[in-house]
C-alpha positions as CSV (number, residue, x, y, z in Angstrom):
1,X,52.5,74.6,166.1
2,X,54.7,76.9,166.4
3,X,57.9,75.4,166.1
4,X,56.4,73.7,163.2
5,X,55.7,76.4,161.3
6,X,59.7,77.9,161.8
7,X,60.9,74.5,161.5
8,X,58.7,74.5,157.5
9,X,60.3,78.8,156.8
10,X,63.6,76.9,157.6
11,X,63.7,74.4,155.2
12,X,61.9,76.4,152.3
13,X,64.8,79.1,153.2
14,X,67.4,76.9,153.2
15,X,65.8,75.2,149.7
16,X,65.4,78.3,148.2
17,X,69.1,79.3,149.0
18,X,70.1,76.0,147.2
19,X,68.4,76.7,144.2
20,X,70.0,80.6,144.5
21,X,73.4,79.1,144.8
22,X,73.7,76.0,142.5
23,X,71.1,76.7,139.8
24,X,70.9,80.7,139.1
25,X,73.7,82.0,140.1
26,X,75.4,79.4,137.5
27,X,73.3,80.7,135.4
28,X,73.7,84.2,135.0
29,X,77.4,83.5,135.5
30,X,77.8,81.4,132.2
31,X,75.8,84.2,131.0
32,X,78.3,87.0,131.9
33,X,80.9,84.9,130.8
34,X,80.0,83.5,127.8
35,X,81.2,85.8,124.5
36,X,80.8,86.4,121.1
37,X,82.3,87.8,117.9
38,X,80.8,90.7,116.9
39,X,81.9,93.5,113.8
40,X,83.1,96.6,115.1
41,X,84.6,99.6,113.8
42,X,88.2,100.2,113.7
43,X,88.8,103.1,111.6
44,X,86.5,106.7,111.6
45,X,84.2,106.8,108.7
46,X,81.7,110.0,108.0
47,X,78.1,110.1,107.8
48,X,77.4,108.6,103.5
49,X,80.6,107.2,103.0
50,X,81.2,103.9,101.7
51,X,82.2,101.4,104.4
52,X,84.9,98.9,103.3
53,X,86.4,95.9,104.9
54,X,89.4,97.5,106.4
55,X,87.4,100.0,108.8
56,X,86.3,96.7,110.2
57,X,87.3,94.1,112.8
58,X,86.1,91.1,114.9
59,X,86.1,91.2,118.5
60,X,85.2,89.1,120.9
61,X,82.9,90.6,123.5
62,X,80.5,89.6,126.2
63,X,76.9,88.3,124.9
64,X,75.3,89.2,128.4
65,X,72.6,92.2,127.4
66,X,74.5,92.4,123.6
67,X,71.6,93.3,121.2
68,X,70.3,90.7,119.0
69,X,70.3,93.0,115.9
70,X,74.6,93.9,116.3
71,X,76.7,93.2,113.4
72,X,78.2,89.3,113.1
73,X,80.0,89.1,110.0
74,X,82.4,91.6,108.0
75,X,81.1,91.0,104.6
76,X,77.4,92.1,105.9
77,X,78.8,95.4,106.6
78,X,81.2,95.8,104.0
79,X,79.8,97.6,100.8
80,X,77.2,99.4,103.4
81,X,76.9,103.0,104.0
82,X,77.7,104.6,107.0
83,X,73.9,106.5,108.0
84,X,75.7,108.8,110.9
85,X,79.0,109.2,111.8
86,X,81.0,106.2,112.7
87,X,84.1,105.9,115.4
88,X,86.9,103.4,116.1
89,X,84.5,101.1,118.8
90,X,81.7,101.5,117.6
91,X,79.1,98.2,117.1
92,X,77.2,98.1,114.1
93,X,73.3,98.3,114.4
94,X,71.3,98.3,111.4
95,X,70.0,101.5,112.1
96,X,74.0,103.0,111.4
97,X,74.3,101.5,108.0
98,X,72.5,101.9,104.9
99,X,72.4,99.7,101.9
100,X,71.7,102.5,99.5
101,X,73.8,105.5,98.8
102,X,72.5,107.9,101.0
103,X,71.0,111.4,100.4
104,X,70.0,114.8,101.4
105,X,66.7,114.2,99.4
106,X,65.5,111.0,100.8
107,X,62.3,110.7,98.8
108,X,64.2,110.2,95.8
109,X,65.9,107.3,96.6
110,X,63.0,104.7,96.4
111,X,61.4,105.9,93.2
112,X,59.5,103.0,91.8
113,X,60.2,101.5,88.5
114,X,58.2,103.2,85.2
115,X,58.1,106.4,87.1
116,X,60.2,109.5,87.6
117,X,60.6,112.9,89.7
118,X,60.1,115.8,87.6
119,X,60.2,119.7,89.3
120,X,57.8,122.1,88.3
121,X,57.9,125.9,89.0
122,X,55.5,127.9,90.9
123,X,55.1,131.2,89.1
124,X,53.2,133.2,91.5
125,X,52.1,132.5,95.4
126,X,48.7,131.6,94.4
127,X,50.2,128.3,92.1
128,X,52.4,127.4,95.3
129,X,48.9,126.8,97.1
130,X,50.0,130.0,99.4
131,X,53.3,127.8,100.4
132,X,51.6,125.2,101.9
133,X,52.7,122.0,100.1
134,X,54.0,119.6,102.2
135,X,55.8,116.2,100.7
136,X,53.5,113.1,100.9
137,X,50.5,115.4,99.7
138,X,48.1,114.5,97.0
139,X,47.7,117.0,94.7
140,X,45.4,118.2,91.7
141,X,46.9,120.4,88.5
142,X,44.8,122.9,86.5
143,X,46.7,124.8,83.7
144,X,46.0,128.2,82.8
145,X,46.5,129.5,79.4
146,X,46.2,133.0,78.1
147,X,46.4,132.5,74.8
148,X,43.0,130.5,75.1
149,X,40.5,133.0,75.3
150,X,37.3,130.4,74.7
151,X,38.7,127.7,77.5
152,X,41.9,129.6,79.5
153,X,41.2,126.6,82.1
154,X,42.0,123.1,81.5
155,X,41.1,120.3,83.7
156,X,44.0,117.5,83.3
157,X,42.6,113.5,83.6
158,X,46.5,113.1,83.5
159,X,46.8,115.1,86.5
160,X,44.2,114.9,88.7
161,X,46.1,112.7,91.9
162,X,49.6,113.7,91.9
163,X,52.1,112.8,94.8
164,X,54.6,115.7,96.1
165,X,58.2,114.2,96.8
166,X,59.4,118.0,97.8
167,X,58.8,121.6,98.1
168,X,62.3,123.6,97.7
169,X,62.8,127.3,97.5
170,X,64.9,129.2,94.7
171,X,68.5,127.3,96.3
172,X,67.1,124.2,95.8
173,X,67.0,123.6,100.0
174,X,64.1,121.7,101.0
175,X,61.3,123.9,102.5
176,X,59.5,122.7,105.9
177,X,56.5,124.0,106.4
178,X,55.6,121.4,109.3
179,X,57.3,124.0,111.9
180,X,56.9,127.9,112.2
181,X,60.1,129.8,111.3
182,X,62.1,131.3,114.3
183,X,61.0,135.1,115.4
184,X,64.6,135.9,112.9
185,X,64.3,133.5,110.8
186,X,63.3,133.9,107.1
187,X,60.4,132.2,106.0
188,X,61.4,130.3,102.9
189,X,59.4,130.4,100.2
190,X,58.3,127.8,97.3
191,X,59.9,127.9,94.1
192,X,59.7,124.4,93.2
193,X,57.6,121.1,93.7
194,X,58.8,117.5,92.8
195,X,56.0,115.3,92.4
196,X,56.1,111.4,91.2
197,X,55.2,110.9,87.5
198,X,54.8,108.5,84.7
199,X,56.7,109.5,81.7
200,X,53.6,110.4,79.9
201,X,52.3,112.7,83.1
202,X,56.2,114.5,82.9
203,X,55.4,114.8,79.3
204,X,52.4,116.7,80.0
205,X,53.9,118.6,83.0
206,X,56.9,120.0,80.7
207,X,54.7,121.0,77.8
208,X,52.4,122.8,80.2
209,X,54.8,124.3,82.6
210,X,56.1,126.2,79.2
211,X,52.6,126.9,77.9
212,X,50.8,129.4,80.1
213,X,51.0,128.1,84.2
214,X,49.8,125.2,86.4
215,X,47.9,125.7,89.2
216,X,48.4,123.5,92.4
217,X,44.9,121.9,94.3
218,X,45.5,120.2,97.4
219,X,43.4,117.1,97.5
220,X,44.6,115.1,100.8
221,X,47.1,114.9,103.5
222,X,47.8,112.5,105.8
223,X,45.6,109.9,105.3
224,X,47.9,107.0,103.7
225,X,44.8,104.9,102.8
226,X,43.1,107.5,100.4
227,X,46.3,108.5,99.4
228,X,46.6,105.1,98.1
229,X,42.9,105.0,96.3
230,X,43.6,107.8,94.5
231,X,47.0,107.0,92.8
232,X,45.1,104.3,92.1
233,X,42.5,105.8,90.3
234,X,44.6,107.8,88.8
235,X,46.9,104.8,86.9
236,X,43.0,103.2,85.8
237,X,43.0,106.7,84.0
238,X,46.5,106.2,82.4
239,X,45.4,103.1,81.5
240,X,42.7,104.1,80.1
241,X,44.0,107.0,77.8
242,X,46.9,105.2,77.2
243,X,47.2,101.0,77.4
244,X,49.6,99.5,79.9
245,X,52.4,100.4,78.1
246,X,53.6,97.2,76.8
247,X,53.5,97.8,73.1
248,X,56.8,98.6,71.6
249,X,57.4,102.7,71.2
250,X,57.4,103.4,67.3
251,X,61.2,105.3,67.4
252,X,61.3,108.3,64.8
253,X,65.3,109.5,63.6
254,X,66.7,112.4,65.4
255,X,67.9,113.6,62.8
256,X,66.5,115.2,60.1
257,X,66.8,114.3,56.7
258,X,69.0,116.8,55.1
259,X,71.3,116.3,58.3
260,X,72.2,112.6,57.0
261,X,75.1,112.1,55.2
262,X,74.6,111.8,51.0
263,X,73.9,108.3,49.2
264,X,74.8,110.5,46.4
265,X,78.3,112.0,47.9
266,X,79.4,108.6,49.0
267,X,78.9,107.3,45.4
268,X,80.7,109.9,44.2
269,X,83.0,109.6,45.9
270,X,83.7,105.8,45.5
271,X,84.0,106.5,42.0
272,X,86.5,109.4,42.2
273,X,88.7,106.8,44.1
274,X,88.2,104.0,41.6
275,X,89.1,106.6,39.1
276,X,92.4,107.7,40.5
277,X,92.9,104.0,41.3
278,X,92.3,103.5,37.3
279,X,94.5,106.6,36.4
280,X,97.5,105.1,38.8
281,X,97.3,101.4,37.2
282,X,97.8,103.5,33.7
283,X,100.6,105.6,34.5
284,X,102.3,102.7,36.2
285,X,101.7,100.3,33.1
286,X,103.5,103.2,30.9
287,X,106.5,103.9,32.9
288,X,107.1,99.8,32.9
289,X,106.3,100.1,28.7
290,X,109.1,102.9,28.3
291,X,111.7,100.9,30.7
292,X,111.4,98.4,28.6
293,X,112.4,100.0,25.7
């Protein structure tokens, strides 16, 4: 029984070494051997600049581990943007290219169509929400008025679910206040808040930003999903007050009437011109009359 059993671990060890030494070792050798072309870069390019077919090259390289996602082709690279710092060797991943111009301020680059980014001022802590405002907030706006002693206060349907893009301080740097300041480092404080508008809401927000102050309400953060509900209750309230915008804008001049150029003055002087034409013709006709004489 014995003897059996050996004689069975003997031929399954001897089977199993077959299969080791014709079928997967084969394998993973084709494998190793086996290349590709992939894009790689052949010239340094900085973090935003514009990368152009000549910082390119095809090489071909082993596919064994390569990652699916590298660079095949020059022209799907070429016109890209480098999105870190790029050296001679280096494969292209999609996550080092960028097909959009990159930017410091990286909320503005996907503005959606109809709307804009518009900056308000925060005059005084209070307004600023005590420099809390993070981007991505949801936020309420109340103006103040002081020349309005019945109503100072105005609730704005126009403004009630707002979205902050950014909170920047008097340089224009983008404030974070996700992470405490350093024990020597400055806390920065809000100057500014760039929210996403319809052209009627920056209307609103320009007018009233010059007319008194604006007071900042923070309604959510961090929860996508209401976020969401209420920008969307706040276009049914743009829609309401205002249509859907497809009727065609009435334009009025930009200039004002006494700026446009006289009917009168042109006429004028058409017929000063005529005249001297007329005075020319007569002088001419008399010279000729006396020559030929």
């Amino acid at each position: 029984m014995k003897m059996n059993n050996r004689f069975i671990y003997g031929i399954l060890s001897i089977a199993l070494a077959a299969i080791i030494a014709f079928i997967a070792i084969p394998a993973v050798t084709s494998r190793t051997r086996s290349t590709c072309g992939i894009v790689r870069m052949k010239a340094a390019v900085t973090r935003g600049t514009p990368i152009i077919a000549d910082d390119l090259e095809i090489v071909e390289v082993g596919g064994f581990n390569l990652p699916d996602s590298v660079a095949r082709r020059i022209e799907d690279v070429a016109g890209t943007y480098a999105a870190t710092d790029l050296y001679p060797g280096d494969y292209i991943l999609p996550e080092k290219v960028s097909s959009a111009p990159l930017s410091s301020d990286l909320s503005l680059n996907g503005i959606p169509d109809g709307m804009v980014a518009i900056s308000i001022t925060t005059q005084t802590l209070a307004t600023a929400l005590s420099d809390k405002l993070q981007g991505g907030d949801i936020i309420r706006l109340y103006h103040y008025d002081d020349d309005n002693e019945l109503e100072p206060v105005t609730d704005i349907p126009e403004l009630r679910f707002v979205k902050v893009l950014s909170v920047t301080d008097s340089k224009g740097l983008d404030v974070d206040y996700t992470t405490p300041p350093e024990e020597d480092e400055e806390r920065q404080q809000t100057a500014t808040i760039t929210v996403l508008a319809t052209p009627e809401q920056a209307l609103l927000l320009t007018r009233y930003e010059n007319e008194g102050r604006l007071h900042v309400a923070l309604i959510t953060r961090g929860n996508e999903k209401l976020a969401e509900e209420l920008l969307g209750r706040q276009s049914e309230i743009l829609l309401t007050l205002y249509g859907n915008g497809t009727e065609e804008e009435a334009l009025e001049p930009s200039m004002d009437a006494k700026d446009k150029p006289s009917e009168t003055a042109d006429t004028d002087a058409d017929a000063g011109t005529e005249s001297e034409d007329a005075q020319t013709a007569e002088d001419e006709s008399s010279t000729e009359d006396t020559e030929e004489e």
